[in-house]
N, C-alpha and C positions, 0 to 999 in steps of 0.2 A: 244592580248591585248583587242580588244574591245569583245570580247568572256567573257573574266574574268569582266568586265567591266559591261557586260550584265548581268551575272550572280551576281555578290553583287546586283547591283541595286533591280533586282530581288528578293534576298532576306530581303531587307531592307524595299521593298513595303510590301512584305508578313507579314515581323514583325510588321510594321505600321499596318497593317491591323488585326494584330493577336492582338494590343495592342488597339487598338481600341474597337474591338467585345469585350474584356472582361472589362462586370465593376468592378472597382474599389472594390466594397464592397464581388464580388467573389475571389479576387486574393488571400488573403491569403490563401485561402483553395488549391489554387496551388503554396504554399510554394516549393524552389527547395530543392532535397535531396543531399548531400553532401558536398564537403567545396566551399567556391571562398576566394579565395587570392588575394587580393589588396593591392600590394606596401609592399607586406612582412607580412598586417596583414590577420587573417585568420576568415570568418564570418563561422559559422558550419548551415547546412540547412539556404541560406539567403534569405530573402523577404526585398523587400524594396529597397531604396537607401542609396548607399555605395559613400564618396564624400570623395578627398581627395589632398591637396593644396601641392603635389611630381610632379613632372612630368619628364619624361615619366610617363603616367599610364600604371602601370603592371598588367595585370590579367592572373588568370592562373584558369579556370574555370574545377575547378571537381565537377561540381554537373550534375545533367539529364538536365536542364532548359539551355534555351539563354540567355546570360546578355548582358545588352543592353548599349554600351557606348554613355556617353553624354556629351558634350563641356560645360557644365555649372556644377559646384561642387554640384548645388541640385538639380539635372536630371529633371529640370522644360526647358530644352535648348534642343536644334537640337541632335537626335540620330545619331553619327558620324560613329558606327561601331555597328558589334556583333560579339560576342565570343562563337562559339561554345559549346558543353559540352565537356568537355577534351580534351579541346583546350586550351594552351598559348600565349599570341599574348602582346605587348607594343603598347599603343598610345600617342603618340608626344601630343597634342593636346585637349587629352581623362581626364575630371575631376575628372568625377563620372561614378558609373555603375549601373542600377537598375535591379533590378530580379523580373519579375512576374510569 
């Protein structure tokens, strides 16, 4: 437990720091390639924030990129989680998702 424990934390610092290092006015140019589905709808290549007032949040991420769950419907809140790239995962708690 505290193994897996160690290990999010660890990736959620690297995200933080990955979303940090990239400004704002380069992200679109690392648009993700493929679909992410949230709650049934489907964004095709998404950038951006995805917010959506369902919950559970369902994501089921087919593109290359991490999307980043956020507790606040306009990813302006606390990153709660990350979804792999062709990974499906629900979050309780999870509003929105942003892709950079």
């Amino acid at each position: 437990m505290r193994r897996r424990l160690a290990t999010v934390l660890a990736v959620l610092a690297s995200a933080a720091t990955l979303a940090v290092a990239v400004p704002q006015s380069v992200s679109p140019a690392f648009a993700a390639t493929g679909e992410l589905i949230v709650n049934g709808t489907v964004h095709l290549n998404p950038s951006g924030c995805y917010g959506s007032d369902r919950r559970p949040l369902f994501v089921d991420n087919r593109t290359d990129s991490y999307v980043f769950v956020h507790e606040s419907a306009d990813c302006t809140g606390r990153v709660i989680g990350i979804v792999r790239p062709d990974v499906r995962s629900s979050w309780p708690l999870g509003r929105a998702v942003s892709v950079q």
